[in-house]
C-alpha positions, -999 to 999 in steps of 0.1 A, spaced: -41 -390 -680 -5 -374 -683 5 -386 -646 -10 -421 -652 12 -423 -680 43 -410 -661 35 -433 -636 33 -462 -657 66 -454 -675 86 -450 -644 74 -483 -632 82 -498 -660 122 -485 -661 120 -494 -624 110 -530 -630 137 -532 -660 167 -519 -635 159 -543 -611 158 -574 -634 194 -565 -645 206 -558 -610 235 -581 -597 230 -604 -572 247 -629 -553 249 -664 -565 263 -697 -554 282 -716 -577 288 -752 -561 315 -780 -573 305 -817 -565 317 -849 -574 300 -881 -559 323 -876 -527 299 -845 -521 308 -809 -526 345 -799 -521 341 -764 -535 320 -732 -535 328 -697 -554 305 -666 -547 301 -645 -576 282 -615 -575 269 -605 -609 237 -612 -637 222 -648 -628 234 -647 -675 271 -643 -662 273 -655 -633 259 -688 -650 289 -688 -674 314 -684 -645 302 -715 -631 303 -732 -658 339 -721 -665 347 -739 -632 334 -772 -638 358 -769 -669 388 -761 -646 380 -795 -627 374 -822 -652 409 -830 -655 404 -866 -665 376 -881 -694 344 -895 -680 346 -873 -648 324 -870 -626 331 -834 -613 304 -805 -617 294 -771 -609 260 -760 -601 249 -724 -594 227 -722 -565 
């Protein structure tokens, strides 16, 4: 009973680390021209999310634009 325990708890923390772990995401800029800019950012899908989202801010420079940033 005490191993089947164990066993269950360290499969549990293993499940949670991996979850968390950083990967490598795709964050791609696109207007109706196409895309015209991609940024890799290795991190939490959470952040890396944010970062993206950071660009599209950097390149709607005028109102109404058309310009956006997608993660992939």
């Amino acid at each position: 009973m005490k191993t089947l325990f164990q066993s269950i708890s360290a499969l549990t923390l293993l499940s949670l680390l991996l979850i968390s772990c950083k990967k490598e995401y795709t964050c791609e800029c696109f207007n109706p021209g196409g895309v015209f800019e991609t940024h890799s950012i290795k991190d939490t899908k959470k952040n890396a999310e944010e970062k993206c989202s950071e660009y599209a801010v950097k390149f709607q420079t005028m109102p109404f634009s058309e310009t956006s940033c997608q993660l992939k």
